[in-house]
KOLVEX-79707 format. One record per atom (N, C-alpha, C): residue number from 1; residue in three letters; chain; atom name; x, y, z. Coordinates in steps of 0.2 Angstrom, whole numbers. Layout:
// residues N
+-----+---------+--------+-------+-------+-------+-------+
| num | residuo | cadena | atomo |  east | north |    up |
+-----+---------+--------+-------+-------+-------+-------+
| NUM |     Ala |      A |    CA |     X |     Y |     Z |
...
+-----+---------+--------+-------+-------+-------+-------+
//
This chain:
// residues 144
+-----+---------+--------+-------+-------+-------+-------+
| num | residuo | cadena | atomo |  east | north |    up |
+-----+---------+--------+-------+-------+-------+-------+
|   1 |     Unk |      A |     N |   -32 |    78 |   -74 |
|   1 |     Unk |      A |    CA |   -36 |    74 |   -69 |
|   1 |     Unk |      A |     C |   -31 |    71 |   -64 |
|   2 |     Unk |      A |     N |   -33 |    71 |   -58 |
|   2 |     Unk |      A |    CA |   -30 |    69 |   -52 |
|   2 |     Unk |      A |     C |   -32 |    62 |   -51 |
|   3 |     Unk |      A |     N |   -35 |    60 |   -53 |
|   3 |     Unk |      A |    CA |   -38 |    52 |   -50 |
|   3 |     Unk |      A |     C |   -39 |    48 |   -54 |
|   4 |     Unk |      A |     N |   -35 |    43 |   -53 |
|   4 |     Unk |      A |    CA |   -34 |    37 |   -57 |
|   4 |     Unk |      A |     C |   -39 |    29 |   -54 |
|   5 |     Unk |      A |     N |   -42 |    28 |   -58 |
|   5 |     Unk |      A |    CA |   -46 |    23 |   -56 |
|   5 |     Unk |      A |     C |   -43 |    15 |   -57 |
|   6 |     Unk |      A |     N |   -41 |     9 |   -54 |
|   6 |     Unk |      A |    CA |   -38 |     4 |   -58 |
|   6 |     Unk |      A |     C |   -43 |    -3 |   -54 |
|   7 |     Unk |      A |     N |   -45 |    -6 |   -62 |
|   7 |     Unk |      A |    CA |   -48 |    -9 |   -61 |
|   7 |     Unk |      A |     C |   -45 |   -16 |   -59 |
|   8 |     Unk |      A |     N |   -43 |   -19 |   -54 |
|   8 |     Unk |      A |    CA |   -41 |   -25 |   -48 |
|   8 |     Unk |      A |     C |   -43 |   -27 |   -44 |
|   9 |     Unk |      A |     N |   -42 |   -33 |   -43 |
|   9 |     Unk |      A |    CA |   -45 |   -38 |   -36 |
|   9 |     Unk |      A |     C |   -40 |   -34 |   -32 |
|  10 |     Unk |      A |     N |   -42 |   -34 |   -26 |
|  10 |     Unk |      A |    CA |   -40 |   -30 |   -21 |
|  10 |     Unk |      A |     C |   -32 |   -37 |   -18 |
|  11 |     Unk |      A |     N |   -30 |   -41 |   -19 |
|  11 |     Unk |      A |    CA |   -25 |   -44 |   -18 |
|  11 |     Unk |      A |     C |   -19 |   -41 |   -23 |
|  12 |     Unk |      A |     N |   -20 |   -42 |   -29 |
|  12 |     Unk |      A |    CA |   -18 |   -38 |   -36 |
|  12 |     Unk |      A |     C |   -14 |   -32 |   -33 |
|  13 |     Unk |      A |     N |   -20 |   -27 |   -32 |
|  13 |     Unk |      A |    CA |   -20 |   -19 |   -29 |
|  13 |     Unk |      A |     C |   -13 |   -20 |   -24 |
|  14 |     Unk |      A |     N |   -14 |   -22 |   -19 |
|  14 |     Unk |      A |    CA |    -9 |   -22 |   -14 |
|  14 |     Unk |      A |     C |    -4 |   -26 |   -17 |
|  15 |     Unk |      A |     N |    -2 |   -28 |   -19 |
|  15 |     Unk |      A |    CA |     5 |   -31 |   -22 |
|  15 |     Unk |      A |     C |     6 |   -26 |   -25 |
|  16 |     Unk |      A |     N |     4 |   -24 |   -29 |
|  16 |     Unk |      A |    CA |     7 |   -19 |   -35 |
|  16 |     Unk |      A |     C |     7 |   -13 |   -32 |
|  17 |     Unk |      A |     N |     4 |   -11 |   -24 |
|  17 |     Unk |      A |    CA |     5 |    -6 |   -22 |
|  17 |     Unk |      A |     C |    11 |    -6 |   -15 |
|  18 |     Unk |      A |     N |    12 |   -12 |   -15 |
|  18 |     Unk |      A |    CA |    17 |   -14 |   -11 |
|  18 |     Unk |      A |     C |    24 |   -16 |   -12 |
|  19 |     Unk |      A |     N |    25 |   -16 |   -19 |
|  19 |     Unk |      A |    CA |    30 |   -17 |   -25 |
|  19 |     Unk |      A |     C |    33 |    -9 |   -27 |
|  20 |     Unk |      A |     N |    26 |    -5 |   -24 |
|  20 |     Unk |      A |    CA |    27 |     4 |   -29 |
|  20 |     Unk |      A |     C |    30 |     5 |   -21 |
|  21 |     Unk |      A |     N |    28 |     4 |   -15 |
|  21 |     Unk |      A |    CA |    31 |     8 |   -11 |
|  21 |     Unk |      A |     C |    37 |     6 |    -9 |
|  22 |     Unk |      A |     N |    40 |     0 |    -8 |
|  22 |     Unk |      A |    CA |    47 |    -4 |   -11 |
|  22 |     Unk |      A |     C |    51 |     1 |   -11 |
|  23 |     Unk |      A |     N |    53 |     5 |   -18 |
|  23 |     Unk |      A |    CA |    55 |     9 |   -20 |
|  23 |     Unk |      A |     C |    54 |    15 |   -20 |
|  24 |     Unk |      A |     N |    45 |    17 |   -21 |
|  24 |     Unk |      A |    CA |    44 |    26 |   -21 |
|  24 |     Unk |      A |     C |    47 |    29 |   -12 |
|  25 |     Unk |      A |     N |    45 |    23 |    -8 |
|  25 |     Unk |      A |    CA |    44 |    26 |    -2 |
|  25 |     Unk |      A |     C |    51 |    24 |     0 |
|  26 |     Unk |      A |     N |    52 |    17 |     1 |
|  26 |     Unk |      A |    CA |    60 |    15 |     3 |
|  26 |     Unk |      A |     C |    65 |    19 |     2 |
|  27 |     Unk |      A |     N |    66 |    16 |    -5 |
|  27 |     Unk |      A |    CA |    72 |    21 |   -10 |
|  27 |     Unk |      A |     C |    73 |    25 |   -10 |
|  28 |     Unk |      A |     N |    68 |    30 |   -13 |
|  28 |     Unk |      A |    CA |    66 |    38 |   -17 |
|  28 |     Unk |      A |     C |    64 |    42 |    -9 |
|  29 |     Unk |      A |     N |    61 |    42 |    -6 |
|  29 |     Unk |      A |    CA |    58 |    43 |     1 |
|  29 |     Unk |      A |     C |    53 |    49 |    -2 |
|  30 |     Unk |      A |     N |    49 |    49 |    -6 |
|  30 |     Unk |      A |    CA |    41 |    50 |    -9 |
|  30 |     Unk |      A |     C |    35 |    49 |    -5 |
|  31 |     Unk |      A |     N |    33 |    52 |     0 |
|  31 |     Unk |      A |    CA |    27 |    51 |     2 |
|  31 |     Unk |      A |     C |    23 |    49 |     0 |
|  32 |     Unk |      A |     N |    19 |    45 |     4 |
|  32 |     Unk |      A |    CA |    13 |    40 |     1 |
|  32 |     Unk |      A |     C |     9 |    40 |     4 |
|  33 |     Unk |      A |     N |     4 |    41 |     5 |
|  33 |     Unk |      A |    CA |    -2 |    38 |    10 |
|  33 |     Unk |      A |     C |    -7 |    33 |     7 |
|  34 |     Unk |      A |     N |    -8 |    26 |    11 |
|  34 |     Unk |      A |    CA |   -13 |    21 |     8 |
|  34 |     Unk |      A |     C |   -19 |    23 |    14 |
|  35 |     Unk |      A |     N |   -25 |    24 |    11 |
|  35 |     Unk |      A |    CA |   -32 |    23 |    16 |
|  35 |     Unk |      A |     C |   -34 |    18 |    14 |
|  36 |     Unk |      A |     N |   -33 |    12 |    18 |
|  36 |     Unk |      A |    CA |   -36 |     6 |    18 |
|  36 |     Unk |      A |     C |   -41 |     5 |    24 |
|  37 |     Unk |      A |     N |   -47 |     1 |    19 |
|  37 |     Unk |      A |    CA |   -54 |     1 |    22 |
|  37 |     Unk |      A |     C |   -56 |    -8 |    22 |
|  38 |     Unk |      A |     N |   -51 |   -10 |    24 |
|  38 |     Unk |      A |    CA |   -52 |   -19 |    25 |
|  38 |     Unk |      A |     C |   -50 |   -22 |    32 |
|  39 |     Unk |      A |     N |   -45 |   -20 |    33 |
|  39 |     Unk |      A |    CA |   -40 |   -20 |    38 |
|  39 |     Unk |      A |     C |   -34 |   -17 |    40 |
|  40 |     Unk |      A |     N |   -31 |   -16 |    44 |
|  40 |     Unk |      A |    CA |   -26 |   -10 |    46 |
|  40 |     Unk |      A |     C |   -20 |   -12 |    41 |
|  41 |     Unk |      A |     N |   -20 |    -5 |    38 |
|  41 |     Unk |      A |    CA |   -14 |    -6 |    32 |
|  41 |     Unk |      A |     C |    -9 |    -6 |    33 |
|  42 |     Unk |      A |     N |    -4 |    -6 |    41 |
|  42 |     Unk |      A |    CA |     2 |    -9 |    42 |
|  42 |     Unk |      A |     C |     2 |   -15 |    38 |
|  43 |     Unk |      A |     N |    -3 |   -20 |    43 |
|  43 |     Unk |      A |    CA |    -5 |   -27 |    44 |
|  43 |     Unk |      A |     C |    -4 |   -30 |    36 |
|  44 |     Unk |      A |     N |    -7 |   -26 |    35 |
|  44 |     Unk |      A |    CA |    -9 |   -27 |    25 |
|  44 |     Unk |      A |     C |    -2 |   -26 |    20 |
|  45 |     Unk |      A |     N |     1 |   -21 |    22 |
|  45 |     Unk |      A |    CA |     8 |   -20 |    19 |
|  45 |     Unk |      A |     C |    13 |   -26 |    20 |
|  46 |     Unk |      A |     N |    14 |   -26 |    27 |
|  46 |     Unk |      A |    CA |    18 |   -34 |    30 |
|  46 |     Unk |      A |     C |    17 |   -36 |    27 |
|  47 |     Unk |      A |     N |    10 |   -38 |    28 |
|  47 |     Unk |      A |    CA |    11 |   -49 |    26 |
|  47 |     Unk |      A |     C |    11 |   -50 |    19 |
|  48 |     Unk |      A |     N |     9 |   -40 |    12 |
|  48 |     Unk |      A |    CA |     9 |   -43 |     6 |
|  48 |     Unk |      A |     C |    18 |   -41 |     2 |
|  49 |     Unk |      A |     N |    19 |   -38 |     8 |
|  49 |     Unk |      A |    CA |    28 |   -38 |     7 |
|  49 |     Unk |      A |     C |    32 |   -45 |     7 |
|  50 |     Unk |      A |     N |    28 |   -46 |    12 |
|  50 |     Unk |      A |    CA |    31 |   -55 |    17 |
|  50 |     Unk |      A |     C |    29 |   -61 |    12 |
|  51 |     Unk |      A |     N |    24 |   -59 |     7 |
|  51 |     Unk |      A |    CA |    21 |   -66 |     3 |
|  51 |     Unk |      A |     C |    25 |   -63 |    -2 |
|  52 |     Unk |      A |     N |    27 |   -57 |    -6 |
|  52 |     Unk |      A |    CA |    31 |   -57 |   -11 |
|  52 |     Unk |      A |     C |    36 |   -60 |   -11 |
|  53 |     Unk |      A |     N |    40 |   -59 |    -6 |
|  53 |     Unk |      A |    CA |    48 |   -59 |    -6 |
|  53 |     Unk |      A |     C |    49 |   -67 |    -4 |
|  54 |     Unk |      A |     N |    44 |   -68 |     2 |
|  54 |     Unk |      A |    CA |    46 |   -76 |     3 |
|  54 |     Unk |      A |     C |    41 |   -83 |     1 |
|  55 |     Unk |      A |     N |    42 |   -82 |    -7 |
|  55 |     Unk |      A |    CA |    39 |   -88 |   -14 |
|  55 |     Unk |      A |     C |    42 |   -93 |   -13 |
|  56 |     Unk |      A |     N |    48 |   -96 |    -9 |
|  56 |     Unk |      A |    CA |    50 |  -100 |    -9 |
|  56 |     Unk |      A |     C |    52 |  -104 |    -1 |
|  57 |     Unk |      A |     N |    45 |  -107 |     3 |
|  57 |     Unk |      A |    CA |    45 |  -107 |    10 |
|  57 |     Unk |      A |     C |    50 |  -116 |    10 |
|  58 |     Unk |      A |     N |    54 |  -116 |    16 |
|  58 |     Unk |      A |    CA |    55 |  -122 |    15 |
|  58 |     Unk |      A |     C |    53 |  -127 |    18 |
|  59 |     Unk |      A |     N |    54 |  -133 |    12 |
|  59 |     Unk |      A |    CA |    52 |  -140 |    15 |
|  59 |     Unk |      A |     C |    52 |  -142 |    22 |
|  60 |     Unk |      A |     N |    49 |  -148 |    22 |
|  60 |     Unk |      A |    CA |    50 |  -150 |    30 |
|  60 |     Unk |      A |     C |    58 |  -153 |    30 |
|  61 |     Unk |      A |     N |    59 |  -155 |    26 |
|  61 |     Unk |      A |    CA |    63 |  -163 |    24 |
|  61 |     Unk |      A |     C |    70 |  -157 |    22 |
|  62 |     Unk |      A |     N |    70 |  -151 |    21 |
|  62 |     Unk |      A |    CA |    75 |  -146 |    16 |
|  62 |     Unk |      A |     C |    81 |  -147 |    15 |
|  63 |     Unk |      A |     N |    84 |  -145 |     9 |
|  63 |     Unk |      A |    CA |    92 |  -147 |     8 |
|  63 |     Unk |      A |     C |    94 |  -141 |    11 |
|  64 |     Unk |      A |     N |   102 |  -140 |    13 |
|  64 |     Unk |      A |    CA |   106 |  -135 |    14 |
|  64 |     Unk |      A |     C |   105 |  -130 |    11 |
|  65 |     Unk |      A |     N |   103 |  -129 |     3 |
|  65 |     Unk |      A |    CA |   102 |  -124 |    -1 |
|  65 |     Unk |      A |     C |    96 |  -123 |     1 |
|  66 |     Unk |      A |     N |    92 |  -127 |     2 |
|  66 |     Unk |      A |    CA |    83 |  -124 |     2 |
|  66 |     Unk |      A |     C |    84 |  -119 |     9 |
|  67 |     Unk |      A |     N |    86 |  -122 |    14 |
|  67 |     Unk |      A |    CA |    89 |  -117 |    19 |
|  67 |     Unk |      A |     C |    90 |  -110 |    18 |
|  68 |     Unk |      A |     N |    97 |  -113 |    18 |
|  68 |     Unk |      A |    CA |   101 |  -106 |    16 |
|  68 |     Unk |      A |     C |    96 |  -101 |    12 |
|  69 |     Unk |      A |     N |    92 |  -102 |     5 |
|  69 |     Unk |      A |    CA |    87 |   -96 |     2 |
|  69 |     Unk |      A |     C |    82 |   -96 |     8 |
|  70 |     Unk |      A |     N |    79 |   -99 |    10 |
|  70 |     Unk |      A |    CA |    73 |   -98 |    16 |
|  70 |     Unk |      A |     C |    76 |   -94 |    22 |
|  71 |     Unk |      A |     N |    82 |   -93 |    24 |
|  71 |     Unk |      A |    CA |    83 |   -88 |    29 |
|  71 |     Unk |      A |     C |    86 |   -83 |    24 |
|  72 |     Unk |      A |     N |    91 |   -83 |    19 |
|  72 |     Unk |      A |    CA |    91 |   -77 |    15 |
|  72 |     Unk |      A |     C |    86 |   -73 |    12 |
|  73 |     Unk |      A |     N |    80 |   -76 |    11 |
|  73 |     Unk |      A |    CA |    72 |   -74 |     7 |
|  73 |     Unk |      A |     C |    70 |   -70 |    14 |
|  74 |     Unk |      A |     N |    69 |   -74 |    21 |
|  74 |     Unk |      A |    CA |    68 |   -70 |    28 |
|  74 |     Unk |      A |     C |    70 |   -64 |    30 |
|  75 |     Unk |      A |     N |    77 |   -65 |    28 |
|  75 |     Unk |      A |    CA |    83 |   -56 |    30 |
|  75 |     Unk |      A |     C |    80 |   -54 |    25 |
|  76 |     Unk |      A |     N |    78 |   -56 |    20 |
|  76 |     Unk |      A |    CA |    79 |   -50 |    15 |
|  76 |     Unk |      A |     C |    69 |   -46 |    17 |
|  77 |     Unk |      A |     N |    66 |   -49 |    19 |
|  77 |     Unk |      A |    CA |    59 |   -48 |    19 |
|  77 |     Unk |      A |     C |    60 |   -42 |    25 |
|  78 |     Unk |      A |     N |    62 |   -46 |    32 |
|  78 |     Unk |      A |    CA |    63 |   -41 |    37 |
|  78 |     Unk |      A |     C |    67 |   -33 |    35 |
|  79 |     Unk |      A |     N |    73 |   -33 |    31 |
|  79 |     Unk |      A |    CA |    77 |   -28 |    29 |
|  79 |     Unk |      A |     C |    72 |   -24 |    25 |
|  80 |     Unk |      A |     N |    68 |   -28 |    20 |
|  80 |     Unk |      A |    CA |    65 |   -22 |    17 |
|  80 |     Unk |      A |     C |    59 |   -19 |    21 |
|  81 |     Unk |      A |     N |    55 |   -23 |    27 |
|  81 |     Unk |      A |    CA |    49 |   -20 |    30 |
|  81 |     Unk |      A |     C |    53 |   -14 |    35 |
|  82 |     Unk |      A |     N |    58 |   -17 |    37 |
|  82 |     Unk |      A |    CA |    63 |   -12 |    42 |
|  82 |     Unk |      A |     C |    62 |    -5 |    38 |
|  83 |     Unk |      A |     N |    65 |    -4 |    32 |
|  83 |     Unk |      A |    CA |    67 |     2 |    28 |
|  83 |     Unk |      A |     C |    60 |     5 |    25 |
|  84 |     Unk |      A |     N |    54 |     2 |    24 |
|  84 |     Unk |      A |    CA |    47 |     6 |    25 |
|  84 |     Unk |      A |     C |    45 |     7 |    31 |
|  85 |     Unk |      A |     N |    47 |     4 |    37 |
|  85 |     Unk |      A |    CA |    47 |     8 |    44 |
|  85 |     Unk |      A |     C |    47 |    15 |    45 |
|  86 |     Unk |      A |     N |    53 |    15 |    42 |
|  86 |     Unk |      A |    CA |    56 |    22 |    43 |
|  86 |     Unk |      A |     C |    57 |    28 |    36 |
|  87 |     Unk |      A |     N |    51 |    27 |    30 |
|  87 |     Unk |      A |    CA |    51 |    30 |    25 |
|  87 |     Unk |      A |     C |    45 |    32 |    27 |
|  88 |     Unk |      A |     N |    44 |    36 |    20 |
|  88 |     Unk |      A |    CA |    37 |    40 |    20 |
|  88 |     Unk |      A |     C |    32 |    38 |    19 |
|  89 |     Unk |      A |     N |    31 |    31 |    19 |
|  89 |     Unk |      A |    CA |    23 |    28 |    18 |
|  89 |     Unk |      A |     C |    18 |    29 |    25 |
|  90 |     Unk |      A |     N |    14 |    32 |    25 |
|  90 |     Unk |      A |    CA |    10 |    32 |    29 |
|  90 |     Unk |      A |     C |     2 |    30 |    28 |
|  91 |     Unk |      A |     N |     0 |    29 |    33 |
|  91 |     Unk |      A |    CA |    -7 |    23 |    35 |
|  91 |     Unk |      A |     C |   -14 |    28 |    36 |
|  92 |     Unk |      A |     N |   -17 |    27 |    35 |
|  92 |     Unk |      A |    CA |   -26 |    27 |    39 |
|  92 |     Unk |      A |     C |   -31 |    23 |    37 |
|  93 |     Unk |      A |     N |   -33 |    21 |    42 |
|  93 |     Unk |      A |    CA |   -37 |    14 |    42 |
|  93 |     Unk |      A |     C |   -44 |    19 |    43 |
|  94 |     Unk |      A |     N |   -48 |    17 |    39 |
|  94 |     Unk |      A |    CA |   -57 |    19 |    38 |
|  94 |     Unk |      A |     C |   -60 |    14 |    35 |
|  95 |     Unk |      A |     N |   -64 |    12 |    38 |
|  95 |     Unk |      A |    CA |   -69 |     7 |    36 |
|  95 |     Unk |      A |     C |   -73 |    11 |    30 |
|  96 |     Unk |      A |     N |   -73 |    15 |    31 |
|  96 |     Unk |      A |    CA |   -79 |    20 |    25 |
|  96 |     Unk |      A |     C |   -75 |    28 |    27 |
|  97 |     Unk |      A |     N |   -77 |    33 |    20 |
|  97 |     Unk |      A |    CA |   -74 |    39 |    22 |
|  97 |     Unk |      A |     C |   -78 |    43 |    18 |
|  98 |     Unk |      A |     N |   -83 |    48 |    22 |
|  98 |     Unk |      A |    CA |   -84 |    55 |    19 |
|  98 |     Unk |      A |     C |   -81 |    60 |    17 |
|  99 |     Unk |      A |     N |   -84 |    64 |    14 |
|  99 |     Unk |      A |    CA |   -82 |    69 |    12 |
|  99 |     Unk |      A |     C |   -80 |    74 |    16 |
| 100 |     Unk |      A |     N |   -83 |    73 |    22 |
| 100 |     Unk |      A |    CA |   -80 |    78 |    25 |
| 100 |     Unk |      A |     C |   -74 |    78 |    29 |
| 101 |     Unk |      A |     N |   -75 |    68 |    32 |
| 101 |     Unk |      A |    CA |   -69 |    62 |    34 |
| 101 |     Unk |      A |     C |   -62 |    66 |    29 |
| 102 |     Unk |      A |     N |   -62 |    66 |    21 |
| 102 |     Unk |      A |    CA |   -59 |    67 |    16 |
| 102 |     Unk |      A |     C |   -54 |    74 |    18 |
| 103 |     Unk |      A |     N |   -59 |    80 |    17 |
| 103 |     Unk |      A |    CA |   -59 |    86 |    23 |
| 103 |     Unk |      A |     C |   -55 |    85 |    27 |
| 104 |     Unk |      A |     N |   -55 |    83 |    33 |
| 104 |     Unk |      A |    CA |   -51 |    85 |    38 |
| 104 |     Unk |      A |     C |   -44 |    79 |    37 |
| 105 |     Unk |      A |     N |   -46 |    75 |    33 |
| 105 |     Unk |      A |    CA |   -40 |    68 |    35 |
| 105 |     Unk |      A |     C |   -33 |    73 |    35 |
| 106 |     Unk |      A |     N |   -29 |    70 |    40 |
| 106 |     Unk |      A |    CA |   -20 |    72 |    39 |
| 106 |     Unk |      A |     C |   -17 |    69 |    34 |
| 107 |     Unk |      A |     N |   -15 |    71 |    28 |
| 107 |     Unk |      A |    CA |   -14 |    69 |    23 |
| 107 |     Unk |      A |     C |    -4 |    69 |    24 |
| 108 |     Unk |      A |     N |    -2 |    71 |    27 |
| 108 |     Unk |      A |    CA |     7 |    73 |    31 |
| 108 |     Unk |      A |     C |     8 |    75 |    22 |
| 109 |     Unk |      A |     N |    10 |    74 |    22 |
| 109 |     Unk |      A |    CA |    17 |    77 |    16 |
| 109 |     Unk |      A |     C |    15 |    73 |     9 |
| 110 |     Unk |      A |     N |    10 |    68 |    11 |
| 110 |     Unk |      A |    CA |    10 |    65 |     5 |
| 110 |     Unk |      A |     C |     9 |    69 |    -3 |
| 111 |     Unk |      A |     N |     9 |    66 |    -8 |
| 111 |     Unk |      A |    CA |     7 |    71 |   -13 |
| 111 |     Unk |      A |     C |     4 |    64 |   -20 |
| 112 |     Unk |      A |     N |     5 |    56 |   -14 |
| 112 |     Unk |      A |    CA |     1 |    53 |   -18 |
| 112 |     Unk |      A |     C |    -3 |    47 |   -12 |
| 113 |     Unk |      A |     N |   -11 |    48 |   -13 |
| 113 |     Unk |      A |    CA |   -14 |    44 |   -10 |
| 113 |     Unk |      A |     C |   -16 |    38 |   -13 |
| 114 |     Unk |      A |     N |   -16 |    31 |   -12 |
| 114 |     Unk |      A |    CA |   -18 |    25 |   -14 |
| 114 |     Unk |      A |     C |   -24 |    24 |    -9 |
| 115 |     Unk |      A |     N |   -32 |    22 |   -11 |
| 115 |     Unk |      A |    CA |   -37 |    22 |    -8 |
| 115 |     Unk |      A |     C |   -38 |    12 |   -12 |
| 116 |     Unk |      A |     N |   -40 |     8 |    -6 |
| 116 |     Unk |      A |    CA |   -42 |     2 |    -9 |
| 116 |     Unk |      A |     C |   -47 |    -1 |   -10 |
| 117 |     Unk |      A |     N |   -52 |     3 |   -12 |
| 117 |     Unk |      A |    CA |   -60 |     3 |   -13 |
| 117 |     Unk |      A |     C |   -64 |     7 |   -14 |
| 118 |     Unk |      A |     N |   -67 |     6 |   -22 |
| 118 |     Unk |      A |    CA |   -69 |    13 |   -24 |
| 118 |     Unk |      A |     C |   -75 |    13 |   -20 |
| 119 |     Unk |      A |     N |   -78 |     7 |   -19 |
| 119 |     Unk |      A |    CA |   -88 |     8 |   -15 |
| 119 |     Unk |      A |     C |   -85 |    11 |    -7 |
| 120 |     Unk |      A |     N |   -80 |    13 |    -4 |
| 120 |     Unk |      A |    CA |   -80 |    14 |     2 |
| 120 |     Unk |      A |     C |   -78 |    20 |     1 |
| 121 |     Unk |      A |     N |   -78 |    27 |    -3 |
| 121 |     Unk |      A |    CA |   -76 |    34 |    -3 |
| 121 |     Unk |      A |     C |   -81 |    38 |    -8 |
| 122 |     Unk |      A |     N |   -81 |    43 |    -9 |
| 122 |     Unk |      A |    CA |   -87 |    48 |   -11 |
| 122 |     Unk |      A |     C |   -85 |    47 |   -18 |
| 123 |     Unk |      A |     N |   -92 |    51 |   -23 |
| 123 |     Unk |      A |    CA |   -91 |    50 |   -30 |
| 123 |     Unk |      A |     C |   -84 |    51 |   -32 |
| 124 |     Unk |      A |     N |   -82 |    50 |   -39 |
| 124 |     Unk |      A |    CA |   -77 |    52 |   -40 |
| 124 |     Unk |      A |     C |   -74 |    61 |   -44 |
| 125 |     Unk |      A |     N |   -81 |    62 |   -43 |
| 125 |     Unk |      A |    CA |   -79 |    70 |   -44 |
| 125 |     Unk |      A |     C |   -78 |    75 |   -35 |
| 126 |     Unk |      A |     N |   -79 |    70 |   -30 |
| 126 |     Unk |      A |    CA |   -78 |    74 |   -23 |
| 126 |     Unk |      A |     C |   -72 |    70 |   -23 |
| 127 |     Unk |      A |     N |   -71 |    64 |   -25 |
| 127 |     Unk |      A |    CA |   -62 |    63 |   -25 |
| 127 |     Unk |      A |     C |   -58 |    70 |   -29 |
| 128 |     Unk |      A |     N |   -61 |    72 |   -34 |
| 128 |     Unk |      A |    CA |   -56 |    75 |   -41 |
| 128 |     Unk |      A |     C |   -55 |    81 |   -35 |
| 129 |     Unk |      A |     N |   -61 |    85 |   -35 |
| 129 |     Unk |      A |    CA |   -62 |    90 |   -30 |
| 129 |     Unk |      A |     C |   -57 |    89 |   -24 |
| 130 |     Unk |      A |     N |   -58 |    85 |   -19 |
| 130 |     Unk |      A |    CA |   -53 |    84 |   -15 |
| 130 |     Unk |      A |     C |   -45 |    85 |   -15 |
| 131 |     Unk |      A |     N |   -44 |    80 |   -23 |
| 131 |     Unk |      A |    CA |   -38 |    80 |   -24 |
| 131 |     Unk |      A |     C |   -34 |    89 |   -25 |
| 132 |     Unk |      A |     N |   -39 |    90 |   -32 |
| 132 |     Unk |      A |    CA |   -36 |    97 |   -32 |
| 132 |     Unk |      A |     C |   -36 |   102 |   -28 |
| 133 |     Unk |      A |     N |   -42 |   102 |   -22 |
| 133 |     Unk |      A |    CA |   -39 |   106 |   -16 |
| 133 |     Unk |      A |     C |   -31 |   104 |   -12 |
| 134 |     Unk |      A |     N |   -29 |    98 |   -11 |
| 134 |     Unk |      A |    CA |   -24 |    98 |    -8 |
| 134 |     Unk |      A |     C |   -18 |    97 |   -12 |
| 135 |     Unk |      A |     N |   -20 |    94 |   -18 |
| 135 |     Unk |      A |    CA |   -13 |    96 |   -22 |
| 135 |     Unk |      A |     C |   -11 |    89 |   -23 |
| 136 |     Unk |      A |     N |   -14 |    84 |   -25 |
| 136 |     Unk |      A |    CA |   -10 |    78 |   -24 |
| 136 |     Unk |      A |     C |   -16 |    72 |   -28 |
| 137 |     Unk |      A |     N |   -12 |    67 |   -29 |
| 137 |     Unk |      A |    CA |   -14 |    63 |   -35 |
| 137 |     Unk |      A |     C |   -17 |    58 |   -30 |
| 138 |     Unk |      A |     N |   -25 |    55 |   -33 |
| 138 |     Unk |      A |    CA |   -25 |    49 |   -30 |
| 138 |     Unk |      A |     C |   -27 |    42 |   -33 |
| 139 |     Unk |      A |     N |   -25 |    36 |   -35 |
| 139 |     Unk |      A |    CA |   -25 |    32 |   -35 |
| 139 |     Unk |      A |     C |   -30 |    28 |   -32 |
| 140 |     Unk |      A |     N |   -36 |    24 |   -34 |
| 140 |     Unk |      A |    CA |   -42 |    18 |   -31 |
| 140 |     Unk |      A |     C |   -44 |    13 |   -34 |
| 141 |     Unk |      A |     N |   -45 |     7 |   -31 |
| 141 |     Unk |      A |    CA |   -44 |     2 |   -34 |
| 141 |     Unk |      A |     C |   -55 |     0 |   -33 |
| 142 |     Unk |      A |     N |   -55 |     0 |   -39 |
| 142 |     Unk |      A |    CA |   -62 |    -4 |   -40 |
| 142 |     Unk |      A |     C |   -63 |   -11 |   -45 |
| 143 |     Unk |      A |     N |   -68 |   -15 |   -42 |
| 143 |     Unk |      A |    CA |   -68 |   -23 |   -41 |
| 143 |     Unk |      A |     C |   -68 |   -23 |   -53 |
| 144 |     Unk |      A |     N |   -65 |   -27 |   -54 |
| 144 |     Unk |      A |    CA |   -65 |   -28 |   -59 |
| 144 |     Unk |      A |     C |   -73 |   -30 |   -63 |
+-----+---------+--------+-------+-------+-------+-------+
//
């Protein structure tokens, strides 16, 4: 079976999928492709990269330490969105997707799709179908 179902609030979904491409894509340089159907998956990656890494914003009033970690927390958020820049994650943004959308989509190199809603893509035996035609594993997050 090519298609893994995970059942997550769509918040959930992007952290753990933003945590996976951290390392498959940064690190490992593993193609990945996300079809995200909310808002544009750059958009989406940053800011759940940006809330992972900076948990600890600083006070108005901040000590020297609270600082120093609030601009160290900062370099390190930028260095890591820099090095998904330039790795193998790739984006398509569809508000809904057919079958036939599925069909023609440019999947580039990937060999694992991450889709962020199961009610926005065709049943999941034209996901299995799909998959198995192109050769690649996919991942969809449906509402718990």
């Amino acid at each position: 079976m090519n298609i893994t179902i995970l059942l997550q609030s769509y918040t959930s979904f992007l952290k753990d999928f933003a945590s996976f491409c951290e390392t498959a894509c940064g690190k490992y340089h593993i193609p990945v492709l996300l079809i995200s159907t909310r808002r544009p998956a750059s958009e989406v990656v940053a800011s759940i990269l940006k809330s992972v890494i900076l948990t600890d914003p600083a006070p108005t009033g901040q000590s020297l330490i609270s600082a120093i970690k609030n601009d160290t927390d900062r370099k390190t958020a930028e260095k890591k969105l820099k090095a998904l820049a330039g790795s193998s994650l790739y984006f398509t943004d569809k508000y809904s997707i057919t079958a036939e959308e599925l069909d023609a989509l440019d999947i580039k190199d990937a060999r694992l799709v991450f889709i962020d809603d199961f009610s926005k893509v065709p049943s999941p035996t034209v996901l299995e179908e799909w998959a198995c035609r192109k050769g690649i594993s996919v991942i969809v997050r449906k509402d718990a």
